[in-house]
N, C-alpha and C positions, 0 to 999 in steps of 0.2 A: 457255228450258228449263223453266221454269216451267207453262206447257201440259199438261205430264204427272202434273200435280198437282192439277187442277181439282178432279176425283172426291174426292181426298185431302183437300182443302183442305172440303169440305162434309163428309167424315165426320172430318177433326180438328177442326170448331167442333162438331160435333154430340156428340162425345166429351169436348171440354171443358167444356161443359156437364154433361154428365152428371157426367163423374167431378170438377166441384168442388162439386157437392153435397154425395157421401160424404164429400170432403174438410173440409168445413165442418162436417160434425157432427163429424169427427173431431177438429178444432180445438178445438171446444165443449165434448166430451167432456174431453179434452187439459184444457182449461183450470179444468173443475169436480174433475178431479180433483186438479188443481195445489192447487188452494183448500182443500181436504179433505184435502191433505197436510202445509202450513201450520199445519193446526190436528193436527196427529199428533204425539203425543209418543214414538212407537214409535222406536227407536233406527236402524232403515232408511229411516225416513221422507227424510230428505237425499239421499240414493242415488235415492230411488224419486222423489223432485222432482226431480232433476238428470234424471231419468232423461226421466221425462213432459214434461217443459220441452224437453230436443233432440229428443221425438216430434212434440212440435209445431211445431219452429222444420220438422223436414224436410216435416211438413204444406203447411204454408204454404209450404217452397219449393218443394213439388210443383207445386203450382197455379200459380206462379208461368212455373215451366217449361212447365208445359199452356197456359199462356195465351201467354208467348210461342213458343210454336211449332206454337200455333194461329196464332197472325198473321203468322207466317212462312210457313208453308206455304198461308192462306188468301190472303195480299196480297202477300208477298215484303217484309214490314218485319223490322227489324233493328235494330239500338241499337248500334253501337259508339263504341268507345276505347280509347286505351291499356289494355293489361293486363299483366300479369306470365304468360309462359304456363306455368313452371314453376308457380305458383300453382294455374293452370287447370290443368292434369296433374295434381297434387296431389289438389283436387279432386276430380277425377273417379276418380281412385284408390280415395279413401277409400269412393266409394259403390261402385264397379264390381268395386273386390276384396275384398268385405268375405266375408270363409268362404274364401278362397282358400287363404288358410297351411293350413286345414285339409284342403284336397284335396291340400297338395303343389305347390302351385304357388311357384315360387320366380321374384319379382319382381324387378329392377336396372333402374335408371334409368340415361343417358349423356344429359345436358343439355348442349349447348352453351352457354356466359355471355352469346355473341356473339349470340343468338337467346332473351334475356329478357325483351324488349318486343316488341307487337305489336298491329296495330291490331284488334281483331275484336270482335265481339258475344260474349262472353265465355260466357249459356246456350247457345247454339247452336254455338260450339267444344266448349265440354263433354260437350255429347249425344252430338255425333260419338264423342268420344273416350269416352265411356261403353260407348257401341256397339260401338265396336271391340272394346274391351277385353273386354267380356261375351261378343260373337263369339270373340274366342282362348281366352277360358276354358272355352268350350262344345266347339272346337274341339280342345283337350287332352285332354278328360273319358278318353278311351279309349286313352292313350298312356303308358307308363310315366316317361318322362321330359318334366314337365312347366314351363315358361320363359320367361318372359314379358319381354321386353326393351324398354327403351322410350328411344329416342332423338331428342333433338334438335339440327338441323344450322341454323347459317346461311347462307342461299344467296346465290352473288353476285348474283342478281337486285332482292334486297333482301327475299326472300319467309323466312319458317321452315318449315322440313321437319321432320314430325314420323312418323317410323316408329316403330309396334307388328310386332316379329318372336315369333313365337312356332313353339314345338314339335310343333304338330297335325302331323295324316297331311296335310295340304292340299288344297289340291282341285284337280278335274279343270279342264281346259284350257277344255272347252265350258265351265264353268259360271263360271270364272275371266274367259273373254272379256265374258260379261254380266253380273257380278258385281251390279254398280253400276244393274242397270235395273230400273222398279218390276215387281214380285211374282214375281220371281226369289228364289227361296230352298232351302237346301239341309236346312230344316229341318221335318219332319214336319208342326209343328203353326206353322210359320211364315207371316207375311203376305205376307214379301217386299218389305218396304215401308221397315224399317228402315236397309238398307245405300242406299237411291235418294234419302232425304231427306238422309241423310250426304253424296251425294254433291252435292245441289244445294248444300247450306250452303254446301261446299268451294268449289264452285264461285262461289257469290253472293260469298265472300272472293276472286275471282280466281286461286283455285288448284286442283292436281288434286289427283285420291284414287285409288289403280289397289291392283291385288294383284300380288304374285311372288312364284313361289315360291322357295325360297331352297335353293343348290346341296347 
């Protein structure tokens, strides 16, 4: 499955090059300003370090992200182990819902205990579930009741299921059957590229990704 990524895999190194450049000054920047707050006797100055200090730590994890899933998507390499996936939901949470409380969005979790370890490459779960979650918050924008539910089950296969249900209009049948295939997208200014890499990951972990709609 991998085949259908070739194109993809030559414009994610060509992107990840680029985009850790800007990341690298941004680092730099990040870090002369840490310097210059050190020496600040102004009474925000703590706040404004703490502040600039997690601009950088999520710098640096960007790059980290672009680099591996530049070599996933360009080679099909991957890094697992054990993880906590409640951990990794968390996670991905705290980036993918960050303004949500303020649109209205009202979040709940259902964790299975029995489905808290798991073997996987822990950025490349994340992303998925980054994705997801930014697709259902995008998908709500225009709904008065908005719900974002997030569950996980253990299966007797030995696998964890992890469903995102939310409260959008959903979508139509044709565009639900190809949901999952590259530069299909339901989004004006979209590539179409984000829901097909989610799907390979899934699948390089030996598991599926589908939509339904819900009755």
């Amino acid at each position: 499955h991998m085949a259908r990524f070739t194109a993809l895999g030559e414009m994610a190194s060509t992107l990840a090059h680029e985009i850790n450049q800007p990341l690298t000054a941004i680092t730099n920047y990040l870090k002369g300003s840490r310097r210059l707050l050190e020496k600040s006797t102004e009474e925000h100055a703590p706040m404004l370090r703490e502040a600039v200090e997690k601009a950088a730590e999520q710098a640096l994890r960007a790059g980290d992200v672009i680099r591996h899933l530049r070599d996933f998507v360009a080679r099909g390499e991957s890094e697992r182990q054990v993880e906590r996936l409640p951990a990794i939901i968390e996670e991905a949470s705290s980036l993918a819902l960050v303004g949500a409380r303020e649109i209205d969005v009202r979040v709940s979790y259902k964790l299975d205990p029995a489905a808290e370890l798991v073997l996987t490459d822990r950025i490349q779960i994340q992303q998925v579930l980054l994705n997801l979650m930014r697709n259902a918050i995008e998908a709500m924008q225009g709904v008065p009741r908005r719900e974002l539910q997030i569950i996980t089950v253990a299966r007797d296969d030995g696998m964890a299921e992890v469903s995102l249900i939310d409260t959008g209009t959903g979508l139509a049948p044709d565009v639900s059957a190809q949901l999952f295939q590259p530069f299909v997208t339901t989004k004006k200014q979209g590539m179409g590229v984000g829901l097909s890499i989610c799907r390979t990951i899934v699948e390089s972990h030996g598991g599926h990704i589908w939509a339904e709609a819900m009755p």
